[in-house]
N, C-alpha and C positions, 0 to 999 in steps of 0.2 A: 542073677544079681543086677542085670543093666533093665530089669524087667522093670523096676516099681522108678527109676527115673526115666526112663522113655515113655510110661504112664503119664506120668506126672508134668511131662512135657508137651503132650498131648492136650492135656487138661487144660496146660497153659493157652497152649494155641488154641484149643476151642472156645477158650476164654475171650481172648484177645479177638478174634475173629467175633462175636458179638456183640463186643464195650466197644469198636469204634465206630464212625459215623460213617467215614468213607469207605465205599462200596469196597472200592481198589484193594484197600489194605485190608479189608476183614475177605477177601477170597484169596487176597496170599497166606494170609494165616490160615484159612480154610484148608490151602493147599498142604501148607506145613503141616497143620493137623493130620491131615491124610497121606503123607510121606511117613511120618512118625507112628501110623495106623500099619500100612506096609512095614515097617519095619519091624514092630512088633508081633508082625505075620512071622516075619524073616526069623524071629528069634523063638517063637514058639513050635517053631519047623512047619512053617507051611509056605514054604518060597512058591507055590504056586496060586497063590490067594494074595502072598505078598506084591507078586509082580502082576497081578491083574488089578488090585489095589493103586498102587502107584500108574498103574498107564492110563486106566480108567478115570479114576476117581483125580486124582492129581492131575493128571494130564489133560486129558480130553475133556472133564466136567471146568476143567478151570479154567482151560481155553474157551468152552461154552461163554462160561459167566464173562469173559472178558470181552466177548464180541457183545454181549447180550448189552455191556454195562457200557461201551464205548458208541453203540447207536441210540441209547437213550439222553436224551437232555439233563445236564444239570440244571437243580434249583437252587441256587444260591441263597442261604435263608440271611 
């Protein structure tokens, strides 16, 4: 039953991570996306895909983009 809104909140965040402009907020919804991706591991029974999901993907890829997007310059249009 929590299946089709964790879905659909997913959607949201993958949404929202590519309609905004700043880097910042479209790799936290990024992030959300993929906590929400994990979690829907969790509920399908696969906790072990769930928590490699959330460490990898959430964590480690987001911390990636965070270093990547903090030594690059803005252009301020």
């Amino acid at each position: 039953m929590i299946f089709i809104p964790l879905l659909m909140l997913m959607i949201l965040f993958s949404v929202l991570a590519v309609h905004f402009k700043d880097l910042i907020y479209s790799v936290i919804f990024l992030a959300s996306s993929s906590l929400t991706l994990a979690l829907l591991f969790f509920v399908l029974q696969a906790p072990d895909i769930a928590i490699t999901e959330a460490a990898v993907n959430a964590g480690l890829v987001t911390l990636i983009y965070m270093i990547v997007i903090r030594k690059t310059r803005r252009l301020e249009e």
